[in-house]
C-alpha positions as CSV (number, residue, x, y, z in Angstrom):
1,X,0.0,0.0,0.0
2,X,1.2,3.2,-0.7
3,X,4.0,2.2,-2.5
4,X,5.2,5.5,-4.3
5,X,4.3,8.0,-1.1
6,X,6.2,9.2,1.3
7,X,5.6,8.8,5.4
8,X,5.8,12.1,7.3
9,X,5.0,14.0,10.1
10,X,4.5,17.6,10.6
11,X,4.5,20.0,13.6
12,X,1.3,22.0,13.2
13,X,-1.4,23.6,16.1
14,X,0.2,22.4,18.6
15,X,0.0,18.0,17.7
16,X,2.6,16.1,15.3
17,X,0.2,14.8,12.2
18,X,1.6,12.0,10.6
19,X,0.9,11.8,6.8
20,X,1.6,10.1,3.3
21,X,2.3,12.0,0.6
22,X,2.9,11.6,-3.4
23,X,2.2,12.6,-7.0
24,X,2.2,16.2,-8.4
25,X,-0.2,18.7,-9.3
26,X,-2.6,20.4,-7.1
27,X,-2.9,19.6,-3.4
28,X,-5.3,17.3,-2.6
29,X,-6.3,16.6,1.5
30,X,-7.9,13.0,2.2
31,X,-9.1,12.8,5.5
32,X,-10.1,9.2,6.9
33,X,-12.9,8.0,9.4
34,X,-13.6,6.0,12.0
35,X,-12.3,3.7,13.5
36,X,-9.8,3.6,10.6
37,X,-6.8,6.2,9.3
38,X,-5.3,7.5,6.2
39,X,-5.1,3.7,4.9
40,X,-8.7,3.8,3.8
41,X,-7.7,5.7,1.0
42,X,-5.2,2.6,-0.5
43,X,-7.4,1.7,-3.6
44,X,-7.6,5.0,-4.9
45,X,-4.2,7.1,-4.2
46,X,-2.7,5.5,-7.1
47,X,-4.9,6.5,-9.8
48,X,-5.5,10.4,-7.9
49,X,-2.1,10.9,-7.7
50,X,-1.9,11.0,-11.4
51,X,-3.6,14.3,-11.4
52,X,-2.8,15.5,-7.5
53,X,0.1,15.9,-5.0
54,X,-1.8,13.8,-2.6
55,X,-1.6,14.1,1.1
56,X,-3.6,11.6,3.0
57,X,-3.7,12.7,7.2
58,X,-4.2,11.0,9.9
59,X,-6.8,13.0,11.9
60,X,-5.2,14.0,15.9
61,X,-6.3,11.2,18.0
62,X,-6.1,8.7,15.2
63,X,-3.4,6.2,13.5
64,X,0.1,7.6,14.3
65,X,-0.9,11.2,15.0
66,X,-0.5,13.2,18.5
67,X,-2.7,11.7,21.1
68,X,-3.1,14.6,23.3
69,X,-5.0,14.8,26.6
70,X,-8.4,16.5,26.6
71,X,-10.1,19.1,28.4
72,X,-13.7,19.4,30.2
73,X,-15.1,20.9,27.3
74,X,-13.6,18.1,24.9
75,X,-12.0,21.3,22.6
76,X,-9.0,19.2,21.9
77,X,-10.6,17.2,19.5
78,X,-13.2,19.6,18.7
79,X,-13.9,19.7,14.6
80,X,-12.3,23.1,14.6
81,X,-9.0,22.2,16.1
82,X,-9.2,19.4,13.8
83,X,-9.8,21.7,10.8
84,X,-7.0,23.9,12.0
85,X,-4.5,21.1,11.6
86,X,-5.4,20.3,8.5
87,X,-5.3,24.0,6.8
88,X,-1.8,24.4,8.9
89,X,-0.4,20.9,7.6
90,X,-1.3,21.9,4.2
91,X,0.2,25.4,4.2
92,X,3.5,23.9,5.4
93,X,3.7,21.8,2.7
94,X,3.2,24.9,0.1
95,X,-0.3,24.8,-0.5
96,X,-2.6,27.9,0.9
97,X,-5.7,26.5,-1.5
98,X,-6.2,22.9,-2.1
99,X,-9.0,20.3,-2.9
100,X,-10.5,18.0,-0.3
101,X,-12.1,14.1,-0.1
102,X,-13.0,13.2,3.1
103,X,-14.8,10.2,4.9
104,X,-16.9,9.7,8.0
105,X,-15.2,11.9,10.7
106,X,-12.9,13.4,8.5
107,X,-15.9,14.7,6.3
108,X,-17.1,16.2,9.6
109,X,-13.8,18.2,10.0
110,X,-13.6,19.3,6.3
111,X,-17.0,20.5,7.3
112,X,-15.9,22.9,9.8
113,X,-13.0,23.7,7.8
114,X,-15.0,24.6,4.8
115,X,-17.1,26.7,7.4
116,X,-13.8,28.4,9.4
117,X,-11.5,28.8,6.6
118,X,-13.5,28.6,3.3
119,X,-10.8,30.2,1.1
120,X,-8.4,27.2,1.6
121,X,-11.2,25.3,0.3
122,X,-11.2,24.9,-3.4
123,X,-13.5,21.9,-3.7
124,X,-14.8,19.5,-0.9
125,X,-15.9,15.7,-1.4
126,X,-18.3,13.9,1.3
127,X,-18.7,10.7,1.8
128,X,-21.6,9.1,3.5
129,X,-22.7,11.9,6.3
130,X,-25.3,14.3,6.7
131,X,-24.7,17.5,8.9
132,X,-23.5,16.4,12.7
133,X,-26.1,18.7,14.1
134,X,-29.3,16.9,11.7
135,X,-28.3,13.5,12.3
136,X,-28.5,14.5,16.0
137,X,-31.7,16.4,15.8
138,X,-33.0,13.8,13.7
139,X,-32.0,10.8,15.1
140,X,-34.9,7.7,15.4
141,X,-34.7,4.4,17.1
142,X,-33.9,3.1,13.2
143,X,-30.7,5.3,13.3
144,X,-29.4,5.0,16.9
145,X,-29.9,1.0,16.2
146,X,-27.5,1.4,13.7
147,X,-25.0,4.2,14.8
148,X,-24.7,2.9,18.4
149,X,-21.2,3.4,18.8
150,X,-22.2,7.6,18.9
151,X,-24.0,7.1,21.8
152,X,-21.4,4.6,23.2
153,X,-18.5,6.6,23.2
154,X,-19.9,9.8,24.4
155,X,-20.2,8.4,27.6
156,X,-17.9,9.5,30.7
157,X,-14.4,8.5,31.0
158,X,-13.1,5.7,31.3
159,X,-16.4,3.8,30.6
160,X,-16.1,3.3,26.6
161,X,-12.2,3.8,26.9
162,X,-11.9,0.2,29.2
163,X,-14.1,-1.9,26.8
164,X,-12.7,-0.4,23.9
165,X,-8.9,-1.3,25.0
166,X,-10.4,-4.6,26.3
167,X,-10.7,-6.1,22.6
168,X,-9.7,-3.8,20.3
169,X,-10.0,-6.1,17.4
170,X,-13.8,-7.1,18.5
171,X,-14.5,-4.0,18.2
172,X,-13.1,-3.3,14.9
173,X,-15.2,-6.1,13.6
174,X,-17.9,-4.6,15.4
175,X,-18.2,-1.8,14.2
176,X,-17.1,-2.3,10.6
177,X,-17.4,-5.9,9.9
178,X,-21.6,-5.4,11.2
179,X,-22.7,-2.9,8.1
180,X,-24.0,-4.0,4.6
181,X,-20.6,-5.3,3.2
182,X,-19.3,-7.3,5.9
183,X,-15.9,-7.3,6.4
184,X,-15.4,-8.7,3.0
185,X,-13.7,-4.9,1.3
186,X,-10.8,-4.7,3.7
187,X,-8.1,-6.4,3.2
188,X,-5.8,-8.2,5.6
189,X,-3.2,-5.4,5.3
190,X,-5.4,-2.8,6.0
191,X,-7.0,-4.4,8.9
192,X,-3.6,-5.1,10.5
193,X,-3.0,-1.7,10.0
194,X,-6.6,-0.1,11.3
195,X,-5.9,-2.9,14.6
196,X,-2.0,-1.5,15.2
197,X,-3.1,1.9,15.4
198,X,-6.7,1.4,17.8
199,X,-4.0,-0.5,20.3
200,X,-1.5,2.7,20.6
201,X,-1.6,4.1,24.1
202,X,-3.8,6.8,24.2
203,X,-6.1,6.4,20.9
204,X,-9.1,4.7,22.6
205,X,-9.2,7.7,24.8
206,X,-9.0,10.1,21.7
207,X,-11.5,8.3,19.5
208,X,-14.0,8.7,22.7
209,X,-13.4,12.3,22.5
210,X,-13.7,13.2,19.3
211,X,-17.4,11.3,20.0
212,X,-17.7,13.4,22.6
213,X,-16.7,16.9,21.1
214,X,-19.4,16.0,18.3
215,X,-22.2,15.7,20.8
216,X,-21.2,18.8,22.7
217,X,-19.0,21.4,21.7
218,X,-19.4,20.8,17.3
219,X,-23.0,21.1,18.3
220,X,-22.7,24.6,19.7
221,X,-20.4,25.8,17.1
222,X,-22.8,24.6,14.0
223,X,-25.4,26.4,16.1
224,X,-23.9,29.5,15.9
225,X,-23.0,29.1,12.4
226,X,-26.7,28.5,11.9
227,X,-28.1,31.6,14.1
228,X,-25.6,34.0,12.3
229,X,-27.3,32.4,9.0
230,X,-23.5,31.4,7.5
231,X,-23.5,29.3,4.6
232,X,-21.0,27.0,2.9
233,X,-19.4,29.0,-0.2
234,X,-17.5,26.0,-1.0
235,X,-18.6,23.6,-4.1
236,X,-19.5,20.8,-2.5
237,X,-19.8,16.8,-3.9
238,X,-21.5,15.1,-1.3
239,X,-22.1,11.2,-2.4
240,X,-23.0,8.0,0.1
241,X,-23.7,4.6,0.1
242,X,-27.3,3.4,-1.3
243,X,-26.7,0.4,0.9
244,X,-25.8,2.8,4.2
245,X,-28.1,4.1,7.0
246,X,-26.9,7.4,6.3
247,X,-29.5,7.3,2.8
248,X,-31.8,5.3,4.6
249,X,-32.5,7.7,7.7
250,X,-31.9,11.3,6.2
251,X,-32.0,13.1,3.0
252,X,-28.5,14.5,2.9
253,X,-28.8,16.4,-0.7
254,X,-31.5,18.0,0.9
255,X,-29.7,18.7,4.6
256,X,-26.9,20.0,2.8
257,X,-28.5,22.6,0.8
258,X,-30.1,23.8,3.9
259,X,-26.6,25.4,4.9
260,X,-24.4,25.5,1.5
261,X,-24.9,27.4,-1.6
262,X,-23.5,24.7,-4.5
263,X,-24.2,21.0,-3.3
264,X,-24.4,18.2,-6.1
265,X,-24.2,14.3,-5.1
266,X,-26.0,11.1,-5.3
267,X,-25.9,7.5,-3.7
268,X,-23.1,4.8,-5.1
269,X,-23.5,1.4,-5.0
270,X,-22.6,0.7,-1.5
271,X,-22.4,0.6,2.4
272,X,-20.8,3.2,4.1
273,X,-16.9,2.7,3.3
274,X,-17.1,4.1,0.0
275,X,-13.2,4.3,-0.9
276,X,-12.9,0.6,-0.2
277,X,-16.4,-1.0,-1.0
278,X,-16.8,1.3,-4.3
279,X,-13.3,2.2,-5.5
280,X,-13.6,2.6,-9.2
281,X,-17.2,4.4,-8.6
282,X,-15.8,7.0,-6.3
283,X,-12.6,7.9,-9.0
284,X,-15.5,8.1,-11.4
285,X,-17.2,11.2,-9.5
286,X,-14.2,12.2,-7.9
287,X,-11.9,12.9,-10.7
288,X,-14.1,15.0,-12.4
289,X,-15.8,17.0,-10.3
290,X,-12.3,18.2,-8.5
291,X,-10.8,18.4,-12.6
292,X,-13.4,20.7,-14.2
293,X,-12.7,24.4,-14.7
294,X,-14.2,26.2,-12.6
């Protein structure tokens, strides 16, 4: 995996983000989810590499990024200090406007960052996730069936840290191996990879607060977004999986367009880990959408 990148890491807000990077042309930010890292992104670098310099992240908290200790208000993994490192890891590698694809939770931080600091944004890609604050709003016995793990984690330290560490690979399967694909699109290197990084010291505790900072403080600052009446700017591709609850329990075309100005997108044909269950599909949207003139 990864063959032709690079493995770095880069002093930025205050955390070390470790990163992969490789091809040329115009930056292009890929930003995993949960419970996985930058390795989500191995059946597509390749081919967007041909047209980008690529730099996959691992998000703070996750893979082998910092791990630092949180605060009462969980602001340490808060979307926006998440977006932060993101914008300040790309500028330090030479690019003050770049492109973004982004999974899961990191389609939740290239939200705020599209929000906070929408002229670095040139394009943005989401996959599988309505708006934090509907799918909270919103959410039905259907949805917090399926998404239990956001109600899990949120809970107080050290709860959901001790069973987390307690099997880490259980939980993997649990959480990924239980949606509509099985575990039958990750490969055995990629798992090994997504299980090395859950057992580092520290990450259980980090993946609970990002959880946490979503239910709390990523609430309050959408809020405000919403009562000042901002609005995404940004060209935005949002696309998820036909096979996903994300399709099944909200409308996120229609979410979306609630609270940015140019929003296109439609389902592919999958469950919700779109870059590994759909590969060639996503390239097919991806490609040209971040390639044509604006």
């Amino acid at each position: 995996m990864f063959a032709e990148f690079k493995k770095r890491e880069c002093q930025v807000n205050g955390v070390s983000i470790s990163y992969r990077i490789g091809g040329t042309g115009p930056g292009l930010l890929l930003l995993h989810g949960h419970p996985q890292t930058h390795v989500i992104w191995h059946k597509v670098v390749e081919q967007l590499a041909q047209h980008f310099t690529v730099v996959a992240a691992d998000l703070r908290g996750y893979g082998d990024s910092s791990k630092p200790s949180s605060d009462e208000e969980h602001l340490t993994y808060s979307k926006r200090a998440m977006a932060q490192d993101n914008v300040e890891l790309m500028r330090a590698l030479g690019f003050n406007k770049f492109d973004v694809l982004a999974h899961d939770r990191g389609a939740r931080v290239a939200h705020r960052m599209v929000a906070d600091h929408g002229a670095a944004v040139r394009r943005l890609i989401m996959l599988d996730i309505a708006p934090t604050l509907a799918m909270y709003t919103q959410t039905t016995e259907a949805f917090a069936r399926a998404y239990w793990h956001w109600f899990f984690l949120i809970r107080p330290a050290p709860f959901p840290e001790r069973l987390l560490e307690s099997d880490p690979e259980f939980y993997l399967r649990s959480v990924m191996g239980t949606r509509s694909a099985g575990m039958q699109p990750f490969t055995d290197e990629a798992f090994a990879e997504y299980l090395r990084c859950l057992q580092l010291p520290g990450t259980a505790h980090a993946i609970c607060e990002d959880y946490r900072a979503s239910a709390g403080i990523d609430l309050q600052h959408d809020q405000q977004d919403r009562k000042a009446g901002l609005r995404v700017e940004t060209p935005l591709l949002v696309l998820w999986g036909a096979e996903g609850v994300v399709g099944r329990c909200f409308d996120p075309l229609h979410e979306w367009r609630l609270i940015a100005t140019n929003v296109q997108g439609k389902a592919l044909p999958c469950g919700h880990y779109i870059p590994e269950e759909a590969p060639e599909q996503l390239l097919a949207e991806v490609i040209p959408f971040l390639t044509t003139p604006l």
